[in-house]
Backbone as ProteinMPNN parsed JSONL, in Angstrom:
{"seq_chain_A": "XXXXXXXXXXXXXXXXXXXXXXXXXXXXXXXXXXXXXXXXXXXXXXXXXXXXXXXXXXXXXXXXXXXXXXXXXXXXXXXXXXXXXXXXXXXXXXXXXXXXXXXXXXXXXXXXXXXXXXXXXXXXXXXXXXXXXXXXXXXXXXXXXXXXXXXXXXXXXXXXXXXXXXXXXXX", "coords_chain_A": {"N_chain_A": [[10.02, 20.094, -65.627], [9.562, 17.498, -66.082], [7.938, 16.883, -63.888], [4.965, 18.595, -64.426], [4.329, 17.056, -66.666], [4.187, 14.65, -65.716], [2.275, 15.219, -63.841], [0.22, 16.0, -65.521], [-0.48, 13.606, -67.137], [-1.235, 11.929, -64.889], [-3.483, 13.405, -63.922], [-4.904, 13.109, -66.016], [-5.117, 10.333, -66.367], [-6.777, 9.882, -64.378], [-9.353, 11.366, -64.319], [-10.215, 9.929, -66.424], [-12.08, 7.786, -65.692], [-14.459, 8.365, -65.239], [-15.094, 9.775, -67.927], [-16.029, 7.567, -69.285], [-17.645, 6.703, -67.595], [-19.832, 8.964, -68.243], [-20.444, 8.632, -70.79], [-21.477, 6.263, -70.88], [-24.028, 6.792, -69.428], [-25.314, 8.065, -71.324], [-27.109, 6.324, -73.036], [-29.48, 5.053, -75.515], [-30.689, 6.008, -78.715], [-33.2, 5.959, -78.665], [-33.343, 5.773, -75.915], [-34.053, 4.26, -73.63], [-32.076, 1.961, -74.241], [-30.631, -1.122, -75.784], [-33.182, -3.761, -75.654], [-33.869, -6.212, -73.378], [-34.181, -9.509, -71.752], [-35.661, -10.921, -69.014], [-33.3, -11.95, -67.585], [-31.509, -10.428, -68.383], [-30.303, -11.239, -70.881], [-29.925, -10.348, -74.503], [-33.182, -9.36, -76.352], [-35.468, -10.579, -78.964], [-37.396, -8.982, -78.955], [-38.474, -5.762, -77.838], [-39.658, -2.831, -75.691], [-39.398, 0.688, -76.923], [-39.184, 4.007, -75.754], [-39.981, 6.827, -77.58], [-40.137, 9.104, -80.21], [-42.279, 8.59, -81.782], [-43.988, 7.872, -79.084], [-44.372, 4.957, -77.542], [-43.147, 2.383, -78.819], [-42.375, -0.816, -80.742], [-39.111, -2.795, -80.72], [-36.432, -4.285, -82.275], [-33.645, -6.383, -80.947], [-31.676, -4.862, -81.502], [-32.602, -2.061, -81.134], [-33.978, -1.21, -83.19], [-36.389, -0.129, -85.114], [-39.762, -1.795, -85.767], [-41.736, -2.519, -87.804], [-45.254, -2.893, -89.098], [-46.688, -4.207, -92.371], [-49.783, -3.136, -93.688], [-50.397, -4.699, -96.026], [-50.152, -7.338, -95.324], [-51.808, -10.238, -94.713], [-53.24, -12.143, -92.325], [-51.312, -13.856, -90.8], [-49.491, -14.071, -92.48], [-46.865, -13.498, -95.048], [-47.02, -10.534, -97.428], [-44.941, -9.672, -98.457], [-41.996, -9.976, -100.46], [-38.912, -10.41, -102.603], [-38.372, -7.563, -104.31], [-39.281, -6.02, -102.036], [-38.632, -7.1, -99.452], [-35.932, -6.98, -99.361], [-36.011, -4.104, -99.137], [-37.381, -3.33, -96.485], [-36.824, -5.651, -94.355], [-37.802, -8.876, -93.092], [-37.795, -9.507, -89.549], [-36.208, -12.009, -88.721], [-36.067, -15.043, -86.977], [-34.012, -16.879, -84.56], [-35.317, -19.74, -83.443], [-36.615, -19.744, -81.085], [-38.392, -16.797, -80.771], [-37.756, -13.996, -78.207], [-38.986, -11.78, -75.824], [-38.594, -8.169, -74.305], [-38.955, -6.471, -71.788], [-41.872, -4.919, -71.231], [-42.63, -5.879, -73.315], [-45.257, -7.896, -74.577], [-45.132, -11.074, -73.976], [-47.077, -12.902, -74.758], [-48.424, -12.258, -77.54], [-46.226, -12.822, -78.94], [-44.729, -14.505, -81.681], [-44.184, -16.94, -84.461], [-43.903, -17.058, -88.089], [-43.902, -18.719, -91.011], [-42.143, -17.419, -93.807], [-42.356, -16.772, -97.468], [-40.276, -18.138, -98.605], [-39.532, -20.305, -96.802], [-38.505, -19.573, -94.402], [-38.058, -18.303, -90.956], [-40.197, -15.757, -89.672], [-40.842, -13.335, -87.034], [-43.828, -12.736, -85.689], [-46.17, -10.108, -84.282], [-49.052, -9.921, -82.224], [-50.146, -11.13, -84.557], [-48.953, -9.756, -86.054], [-46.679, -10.337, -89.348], [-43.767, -8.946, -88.781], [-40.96, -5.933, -89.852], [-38.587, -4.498, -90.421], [-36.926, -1.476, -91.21], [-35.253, -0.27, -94.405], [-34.448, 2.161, -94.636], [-33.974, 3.307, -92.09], [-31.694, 4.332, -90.523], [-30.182, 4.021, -87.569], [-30.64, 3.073, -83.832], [-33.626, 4.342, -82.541], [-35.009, 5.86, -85.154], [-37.512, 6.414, -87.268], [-38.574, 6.438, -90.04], [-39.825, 5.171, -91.974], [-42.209, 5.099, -90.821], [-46.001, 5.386, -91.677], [-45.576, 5.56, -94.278], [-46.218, 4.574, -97.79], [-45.691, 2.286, -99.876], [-44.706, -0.816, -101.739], [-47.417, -2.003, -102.397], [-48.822, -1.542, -99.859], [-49.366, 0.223, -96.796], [-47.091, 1.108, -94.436], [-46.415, 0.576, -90.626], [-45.557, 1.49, -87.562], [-45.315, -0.555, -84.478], [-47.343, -0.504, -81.853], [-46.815, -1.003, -78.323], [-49.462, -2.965, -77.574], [-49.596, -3.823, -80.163], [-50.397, -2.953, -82.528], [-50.812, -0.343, -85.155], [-48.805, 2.414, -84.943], [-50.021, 6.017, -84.562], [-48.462, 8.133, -85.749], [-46.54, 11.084, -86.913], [-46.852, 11.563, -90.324], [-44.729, 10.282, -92.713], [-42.785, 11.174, -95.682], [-44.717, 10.798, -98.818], [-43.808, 8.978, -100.734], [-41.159, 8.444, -100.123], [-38.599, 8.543, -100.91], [-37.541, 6.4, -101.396], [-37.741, 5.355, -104.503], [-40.398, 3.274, -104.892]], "CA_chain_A": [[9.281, 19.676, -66.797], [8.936, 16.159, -65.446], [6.875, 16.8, -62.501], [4.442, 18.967, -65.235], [4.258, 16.063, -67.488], [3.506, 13.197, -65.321], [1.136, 15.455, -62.902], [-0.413, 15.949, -66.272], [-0.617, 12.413, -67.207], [-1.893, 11.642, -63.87], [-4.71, 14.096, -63.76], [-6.168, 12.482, -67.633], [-5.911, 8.804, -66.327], [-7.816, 10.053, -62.89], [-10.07, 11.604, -65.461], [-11.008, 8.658, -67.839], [-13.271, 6.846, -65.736], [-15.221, 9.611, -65.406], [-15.654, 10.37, -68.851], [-16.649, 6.109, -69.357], [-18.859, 6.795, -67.104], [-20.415, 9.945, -68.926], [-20.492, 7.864, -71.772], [-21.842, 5.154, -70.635], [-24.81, 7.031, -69.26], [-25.411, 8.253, -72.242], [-27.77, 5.714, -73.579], [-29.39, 5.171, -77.092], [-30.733, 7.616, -79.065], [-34.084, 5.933, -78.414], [-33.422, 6.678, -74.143], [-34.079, 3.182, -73.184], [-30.986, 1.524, -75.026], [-31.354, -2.301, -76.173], [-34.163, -4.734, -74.956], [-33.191, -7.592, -72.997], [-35.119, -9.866, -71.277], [-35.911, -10.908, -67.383], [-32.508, -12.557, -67.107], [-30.166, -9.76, -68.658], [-29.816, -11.817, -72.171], [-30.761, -9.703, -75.518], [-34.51, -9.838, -76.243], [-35.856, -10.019, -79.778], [-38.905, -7.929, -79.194], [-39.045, -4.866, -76.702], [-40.034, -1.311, -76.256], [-38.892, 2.035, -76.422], [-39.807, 5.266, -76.081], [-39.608, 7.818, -78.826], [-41.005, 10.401, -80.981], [-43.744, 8.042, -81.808], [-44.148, 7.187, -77.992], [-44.114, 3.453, -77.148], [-43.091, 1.266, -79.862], [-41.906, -2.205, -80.528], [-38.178, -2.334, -81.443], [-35.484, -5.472, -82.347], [-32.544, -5.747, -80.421], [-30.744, -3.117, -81.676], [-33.189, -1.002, -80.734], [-34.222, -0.358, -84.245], [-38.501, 0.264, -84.894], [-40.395, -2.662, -86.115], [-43.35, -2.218, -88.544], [-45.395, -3.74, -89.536], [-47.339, -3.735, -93.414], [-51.103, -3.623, -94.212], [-50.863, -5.732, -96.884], [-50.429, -8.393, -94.904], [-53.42, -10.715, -94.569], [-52.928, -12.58, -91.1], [-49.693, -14.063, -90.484], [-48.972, -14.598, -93.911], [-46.67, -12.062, -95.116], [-46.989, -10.561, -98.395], [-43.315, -9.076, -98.182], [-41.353, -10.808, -100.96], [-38.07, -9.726, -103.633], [-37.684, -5.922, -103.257], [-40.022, -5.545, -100.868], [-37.977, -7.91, -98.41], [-34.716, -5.966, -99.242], [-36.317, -2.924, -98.483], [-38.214, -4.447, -95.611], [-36.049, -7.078, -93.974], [-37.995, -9.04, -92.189], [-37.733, -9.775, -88.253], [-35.714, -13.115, -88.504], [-36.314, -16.097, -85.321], [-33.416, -18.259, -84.513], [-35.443, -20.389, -82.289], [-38.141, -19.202, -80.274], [-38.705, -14.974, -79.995], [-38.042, -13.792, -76.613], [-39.325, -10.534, -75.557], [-38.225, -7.783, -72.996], [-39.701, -5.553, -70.966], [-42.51, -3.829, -72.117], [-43.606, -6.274, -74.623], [-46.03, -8.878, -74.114], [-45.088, -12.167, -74.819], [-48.188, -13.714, -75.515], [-48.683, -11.649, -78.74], [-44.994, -12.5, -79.96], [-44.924, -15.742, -82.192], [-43.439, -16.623, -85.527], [-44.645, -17.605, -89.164], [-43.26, -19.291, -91.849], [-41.791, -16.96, -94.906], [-42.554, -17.989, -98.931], [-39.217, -18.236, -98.779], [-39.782, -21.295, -95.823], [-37.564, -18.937, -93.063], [-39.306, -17.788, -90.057], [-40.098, -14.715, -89.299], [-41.297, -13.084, -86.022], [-44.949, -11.727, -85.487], [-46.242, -9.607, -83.083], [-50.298, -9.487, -81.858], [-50.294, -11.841, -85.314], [-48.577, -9.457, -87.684], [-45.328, -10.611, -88.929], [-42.824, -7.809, -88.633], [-40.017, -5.9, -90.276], [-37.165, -3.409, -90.146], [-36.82, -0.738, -92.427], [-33.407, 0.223, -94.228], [-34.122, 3.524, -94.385], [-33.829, 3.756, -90.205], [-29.932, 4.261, -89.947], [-29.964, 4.039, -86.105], [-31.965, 2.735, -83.375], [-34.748, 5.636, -82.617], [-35.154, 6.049, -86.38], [-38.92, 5.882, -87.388], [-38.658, 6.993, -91.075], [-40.924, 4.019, -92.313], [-43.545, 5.178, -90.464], [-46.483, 5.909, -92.808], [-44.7, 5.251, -95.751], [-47.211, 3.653, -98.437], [-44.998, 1.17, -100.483], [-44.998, -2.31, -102.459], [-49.413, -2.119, -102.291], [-49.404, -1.431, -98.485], [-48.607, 1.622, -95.945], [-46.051, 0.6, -92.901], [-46.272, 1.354, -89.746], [-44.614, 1.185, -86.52], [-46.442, -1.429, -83.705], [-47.17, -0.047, -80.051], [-46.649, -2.56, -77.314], [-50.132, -4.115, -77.54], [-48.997, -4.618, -81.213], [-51.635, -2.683, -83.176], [-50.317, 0.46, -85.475], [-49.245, 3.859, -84.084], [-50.28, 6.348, -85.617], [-47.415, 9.831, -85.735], [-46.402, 12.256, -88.155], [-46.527, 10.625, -91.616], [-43.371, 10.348, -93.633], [-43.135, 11.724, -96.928], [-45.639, 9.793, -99.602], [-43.047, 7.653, -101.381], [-40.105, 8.287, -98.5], [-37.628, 8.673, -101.751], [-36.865, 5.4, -101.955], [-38.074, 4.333, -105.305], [-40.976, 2.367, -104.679]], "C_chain_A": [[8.753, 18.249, -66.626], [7.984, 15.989, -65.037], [6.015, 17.032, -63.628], [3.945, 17.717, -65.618], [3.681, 14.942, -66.716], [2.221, 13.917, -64.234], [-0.129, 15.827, -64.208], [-1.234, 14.263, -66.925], [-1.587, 11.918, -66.115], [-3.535, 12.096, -63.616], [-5.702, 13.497, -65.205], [-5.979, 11.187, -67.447], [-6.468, 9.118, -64.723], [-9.45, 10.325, -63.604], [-11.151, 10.279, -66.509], [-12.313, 7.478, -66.939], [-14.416, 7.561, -65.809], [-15.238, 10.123, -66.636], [-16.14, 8.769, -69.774], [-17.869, 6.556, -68.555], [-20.064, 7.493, -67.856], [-21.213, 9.204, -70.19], [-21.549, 6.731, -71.997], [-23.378, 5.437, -70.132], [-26.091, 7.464, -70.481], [-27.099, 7.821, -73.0], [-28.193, 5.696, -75.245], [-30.37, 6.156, -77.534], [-32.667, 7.474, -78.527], [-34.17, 6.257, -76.331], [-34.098, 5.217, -73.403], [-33.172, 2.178, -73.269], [-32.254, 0.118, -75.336], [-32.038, -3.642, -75.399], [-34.037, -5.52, -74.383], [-34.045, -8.347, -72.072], [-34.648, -10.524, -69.62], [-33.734, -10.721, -67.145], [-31.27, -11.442, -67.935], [-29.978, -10.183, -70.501], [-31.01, -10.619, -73.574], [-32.343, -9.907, -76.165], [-34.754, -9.673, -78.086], [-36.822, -8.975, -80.209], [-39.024, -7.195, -77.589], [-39.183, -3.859, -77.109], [-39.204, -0.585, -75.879], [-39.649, 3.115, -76.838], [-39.194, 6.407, -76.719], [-40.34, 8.543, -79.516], [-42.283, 10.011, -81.388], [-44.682, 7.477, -80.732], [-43.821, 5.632, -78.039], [-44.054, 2.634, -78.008], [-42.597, -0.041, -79.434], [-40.422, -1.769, -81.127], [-37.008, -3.992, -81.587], [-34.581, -5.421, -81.275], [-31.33, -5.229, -80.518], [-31.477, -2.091, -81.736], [-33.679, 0.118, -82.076], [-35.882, -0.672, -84.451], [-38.724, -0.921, -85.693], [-41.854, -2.196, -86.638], [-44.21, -3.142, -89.123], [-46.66, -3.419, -91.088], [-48.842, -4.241, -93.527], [-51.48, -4.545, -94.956], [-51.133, -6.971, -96.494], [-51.275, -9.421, -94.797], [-52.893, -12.429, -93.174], [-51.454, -12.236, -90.773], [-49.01, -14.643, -91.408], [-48.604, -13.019, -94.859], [-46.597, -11.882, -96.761], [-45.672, -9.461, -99.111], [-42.252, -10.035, -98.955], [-40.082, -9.979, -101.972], [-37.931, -8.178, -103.427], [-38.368, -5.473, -102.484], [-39.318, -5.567, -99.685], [-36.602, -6.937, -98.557], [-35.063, -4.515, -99.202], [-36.773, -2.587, -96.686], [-37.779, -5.38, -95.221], [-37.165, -7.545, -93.32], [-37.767, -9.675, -91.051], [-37.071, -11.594, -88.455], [-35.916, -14.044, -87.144], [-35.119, -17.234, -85.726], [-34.061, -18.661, -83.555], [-36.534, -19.987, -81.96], [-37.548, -17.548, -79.703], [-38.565, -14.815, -78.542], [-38.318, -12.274, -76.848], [-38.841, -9.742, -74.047], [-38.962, -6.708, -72.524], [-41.046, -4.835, -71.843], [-43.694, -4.292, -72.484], [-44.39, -7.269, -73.967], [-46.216, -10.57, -74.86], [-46.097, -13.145, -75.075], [-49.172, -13.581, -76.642], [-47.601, -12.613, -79.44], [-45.201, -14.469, -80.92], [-43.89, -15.891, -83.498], [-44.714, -17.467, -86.773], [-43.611, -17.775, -90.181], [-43.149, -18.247, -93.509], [-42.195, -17.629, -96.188], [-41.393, -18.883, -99.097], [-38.537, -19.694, -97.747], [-38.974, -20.966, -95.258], [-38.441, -18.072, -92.232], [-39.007, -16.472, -89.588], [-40.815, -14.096, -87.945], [-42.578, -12.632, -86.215], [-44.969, -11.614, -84.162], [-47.913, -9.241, -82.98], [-50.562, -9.916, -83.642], [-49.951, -11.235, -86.72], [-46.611, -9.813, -88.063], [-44.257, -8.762, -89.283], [-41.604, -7.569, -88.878], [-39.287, -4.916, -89.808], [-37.508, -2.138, -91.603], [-35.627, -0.17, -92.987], [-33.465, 1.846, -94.452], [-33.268, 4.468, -93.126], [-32.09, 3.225, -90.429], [-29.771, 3.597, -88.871], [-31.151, 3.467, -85.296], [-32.77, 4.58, -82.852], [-35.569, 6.216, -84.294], [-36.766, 5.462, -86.465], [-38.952, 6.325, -89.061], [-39.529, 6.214, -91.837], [-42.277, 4.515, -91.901], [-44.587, 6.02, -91.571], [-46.442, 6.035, -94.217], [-46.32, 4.432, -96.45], [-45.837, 3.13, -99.502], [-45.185, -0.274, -100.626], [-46.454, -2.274, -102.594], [-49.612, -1.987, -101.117], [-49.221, 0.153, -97.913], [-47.816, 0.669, -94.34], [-46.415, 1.253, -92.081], [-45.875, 0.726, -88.471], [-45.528, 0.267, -85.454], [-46.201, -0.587, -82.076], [-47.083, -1.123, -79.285], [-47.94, -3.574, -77.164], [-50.415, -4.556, -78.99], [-50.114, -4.191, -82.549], [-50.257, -1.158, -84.05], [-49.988, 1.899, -84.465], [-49.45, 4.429, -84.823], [-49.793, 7.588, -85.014], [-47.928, 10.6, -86.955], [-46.343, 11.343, -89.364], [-44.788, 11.327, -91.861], [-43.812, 10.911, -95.023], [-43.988, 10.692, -97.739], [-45.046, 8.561, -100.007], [-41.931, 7.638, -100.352], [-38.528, 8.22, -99.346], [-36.845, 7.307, -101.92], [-37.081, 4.814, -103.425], [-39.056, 3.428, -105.523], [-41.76, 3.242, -105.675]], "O_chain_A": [[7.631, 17.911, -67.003], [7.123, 15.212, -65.45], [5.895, 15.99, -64.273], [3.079, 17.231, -64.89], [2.69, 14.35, -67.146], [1.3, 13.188, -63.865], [-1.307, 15.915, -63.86], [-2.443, 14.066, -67.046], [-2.7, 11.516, -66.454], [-4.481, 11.396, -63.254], [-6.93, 13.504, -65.293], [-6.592, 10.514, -68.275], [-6.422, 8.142, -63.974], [-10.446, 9.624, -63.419], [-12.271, 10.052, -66.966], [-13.112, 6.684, -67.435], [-15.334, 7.211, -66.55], [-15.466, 11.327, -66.522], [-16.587, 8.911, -70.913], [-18.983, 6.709, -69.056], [-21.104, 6.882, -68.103], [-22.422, 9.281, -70.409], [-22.219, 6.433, -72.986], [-24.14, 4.488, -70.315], [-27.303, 7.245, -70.484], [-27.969, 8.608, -73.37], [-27.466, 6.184, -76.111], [-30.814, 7.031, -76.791], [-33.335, 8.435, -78.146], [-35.039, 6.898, -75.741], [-34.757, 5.482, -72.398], [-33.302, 1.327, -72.39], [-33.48, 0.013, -75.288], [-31.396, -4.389, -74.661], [-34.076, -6.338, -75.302], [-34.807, -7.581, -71.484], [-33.493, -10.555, -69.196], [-33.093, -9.757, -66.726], [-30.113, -11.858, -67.986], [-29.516, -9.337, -71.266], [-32.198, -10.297, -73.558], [-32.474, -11.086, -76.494], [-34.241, -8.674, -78.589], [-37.014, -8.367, -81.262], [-39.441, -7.708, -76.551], [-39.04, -3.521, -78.284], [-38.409, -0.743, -74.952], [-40.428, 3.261, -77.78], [-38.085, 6.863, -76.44], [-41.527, 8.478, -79.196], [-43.256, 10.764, -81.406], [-45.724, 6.863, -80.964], [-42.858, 5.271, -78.715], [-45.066, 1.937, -78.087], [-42.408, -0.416, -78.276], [-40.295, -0.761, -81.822], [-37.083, -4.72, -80.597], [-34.649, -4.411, -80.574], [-30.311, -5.188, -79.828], [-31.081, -1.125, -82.388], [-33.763, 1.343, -82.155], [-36.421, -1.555, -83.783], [-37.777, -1.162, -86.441], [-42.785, -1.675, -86.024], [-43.776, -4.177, -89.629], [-47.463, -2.497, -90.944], [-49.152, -5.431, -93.481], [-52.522, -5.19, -94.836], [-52.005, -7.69, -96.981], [-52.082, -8.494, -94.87], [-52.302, -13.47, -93.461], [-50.76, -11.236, -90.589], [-48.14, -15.506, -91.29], [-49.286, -12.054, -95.205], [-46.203, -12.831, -97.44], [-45.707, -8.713, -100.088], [-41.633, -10.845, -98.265], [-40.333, -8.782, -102.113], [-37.405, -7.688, -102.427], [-38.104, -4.33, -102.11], [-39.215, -4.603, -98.926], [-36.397, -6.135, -97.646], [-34.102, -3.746, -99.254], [-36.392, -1.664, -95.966], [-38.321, -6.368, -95.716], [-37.774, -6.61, -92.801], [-37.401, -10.81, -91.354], [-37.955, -12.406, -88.18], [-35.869, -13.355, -86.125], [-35.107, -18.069, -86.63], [-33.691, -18.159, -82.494], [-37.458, -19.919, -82.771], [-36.775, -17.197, -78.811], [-39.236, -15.481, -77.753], [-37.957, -11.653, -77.848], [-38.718, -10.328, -72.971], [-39.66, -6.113, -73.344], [-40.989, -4.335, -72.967], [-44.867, -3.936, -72.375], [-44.179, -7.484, -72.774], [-46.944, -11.053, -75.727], [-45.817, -14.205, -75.635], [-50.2, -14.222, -76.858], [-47.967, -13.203, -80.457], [-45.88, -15.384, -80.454], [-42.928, -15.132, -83.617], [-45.761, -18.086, -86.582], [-42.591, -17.087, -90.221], [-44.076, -18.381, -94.308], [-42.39, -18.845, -96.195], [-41.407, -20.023, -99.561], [-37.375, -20.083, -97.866], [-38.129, -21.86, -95.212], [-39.322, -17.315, -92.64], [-37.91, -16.075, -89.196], [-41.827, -14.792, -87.864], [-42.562, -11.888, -87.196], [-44.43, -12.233, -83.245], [-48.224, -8.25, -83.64], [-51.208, -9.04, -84.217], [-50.241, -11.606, -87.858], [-45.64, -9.612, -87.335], [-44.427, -7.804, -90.037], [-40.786, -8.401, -88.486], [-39.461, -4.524, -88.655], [-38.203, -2.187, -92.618], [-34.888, 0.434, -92.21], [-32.473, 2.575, -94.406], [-32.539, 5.457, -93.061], [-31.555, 2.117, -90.466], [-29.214, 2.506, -88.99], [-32.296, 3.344, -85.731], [-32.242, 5.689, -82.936], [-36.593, 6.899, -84.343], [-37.184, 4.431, -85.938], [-40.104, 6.758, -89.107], [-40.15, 6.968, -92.586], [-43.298, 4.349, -92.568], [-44.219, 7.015, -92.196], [-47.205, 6.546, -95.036], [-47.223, 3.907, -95.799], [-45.012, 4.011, -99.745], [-45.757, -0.926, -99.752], [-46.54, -3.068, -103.531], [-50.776, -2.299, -100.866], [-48.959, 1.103, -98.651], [-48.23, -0.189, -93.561], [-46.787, 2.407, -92.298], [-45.871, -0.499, -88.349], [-46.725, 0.442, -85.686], [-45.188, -0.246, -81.465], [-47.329, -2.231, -79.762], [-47.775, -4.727, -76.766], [-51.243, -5.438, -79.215], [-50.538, -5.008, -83.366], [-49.111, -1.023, -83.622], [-50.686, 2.32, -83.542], [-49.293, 3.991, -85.962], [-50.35, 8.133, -84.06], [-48.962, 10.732, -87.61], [-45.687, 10.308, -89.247], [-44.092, 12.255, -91.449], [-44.98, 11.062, -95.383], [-43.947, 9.567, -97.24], [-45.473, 7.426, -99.795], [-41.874, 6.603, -99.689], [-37.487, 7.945, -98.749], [-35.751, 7.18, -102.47], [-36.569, 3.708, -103.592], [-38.768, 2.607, -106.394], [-42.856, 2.87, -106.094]]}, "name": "protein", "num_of_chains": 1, "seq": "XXXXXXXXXXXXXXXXXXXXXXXXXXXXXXXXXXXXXXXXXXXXXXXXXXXXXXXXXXXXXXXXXXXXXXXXXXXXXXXXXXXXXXXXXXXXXXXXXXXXXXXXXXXXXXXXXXXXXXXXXXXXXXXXXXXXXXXXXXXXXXXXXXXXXXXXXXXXXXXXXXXXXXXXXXX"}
């Protein structure tokens, strides 16, 4: 019963790297995981590919949209808009990873005087609908006086499947 027992034991820690590994291959749901730039370090702005093809995404690999209403780089994203709509926060200066093109990426100053990221001069948000990274549920959405939508890597709209009209949030 010994032998049994520890040749059991033995065979599920021979086992475990091999199912790290598995794991680990895995990736995110978007199939690129999260963005990082030249040097390995997390990127604020890269792409992945997904149901909407080539988007922009944070680094957590969640979709970045950006709203019509906008009018440059002056965002018109304020009170429940913004808590619907986070937007893209900058400690510092934006870095970008693969993909993206950092001579779009920039930032602009919030009403709220906190900076927010743009991208190809729109500033850009999150959406809390998107659970996970790969999540595009924003896309198409019309809400607050605009319609959202997701940015492709040279930072312009894509244009997928719409989302439902209002997207059940309330707006």
């Amino acid at each position: 019963m010994a032998r049994r027992t520890s040749t059991t034991f033995l065979a599920s820690l021979a086992a475990l790297p091999l199912v790290a590994l598995a794991v680990a291959g895995c990736g995110s749901a978007s199939g690129s995981g999260p963005p990082t730039t030249a040097n390995g370090q997390p990127a604020t702005v890269g792409i992945a590919n997904g149901g909407l093809g080539k988007i922009l995404v944070n680094s957590k690999s969640r979709t970045l949209y950006l709203f019509r209403k906008d009018v440059g780089t002056k965002s018109e994203c304020t009170g429940a808009c913004a808590r619907n709509w986070p937007p893209l926060g900058a400690n510092g200066k934006p870095t970008v990873g693969s993909g993206a093109n950092a001579s779009l990426i920039g930032t602009t100053m919030r009403p709220d005087g906190k900076p927010q990221v743009t991208y190809n001069g729109h500033p850009v948000y999150l959406f809390v609908g998107d659970q996970k990274a790969g999540d595009t549920k924003g896309e198409g959405l019309s809400a607050f006086g605009g319609s959202w939508f997701a940015l492709s890597p040279a930072g312009n709209q894509v244009s997928g499947p719409p989302a439902s009209p209002k997207g059940g949030y309330g707006y």
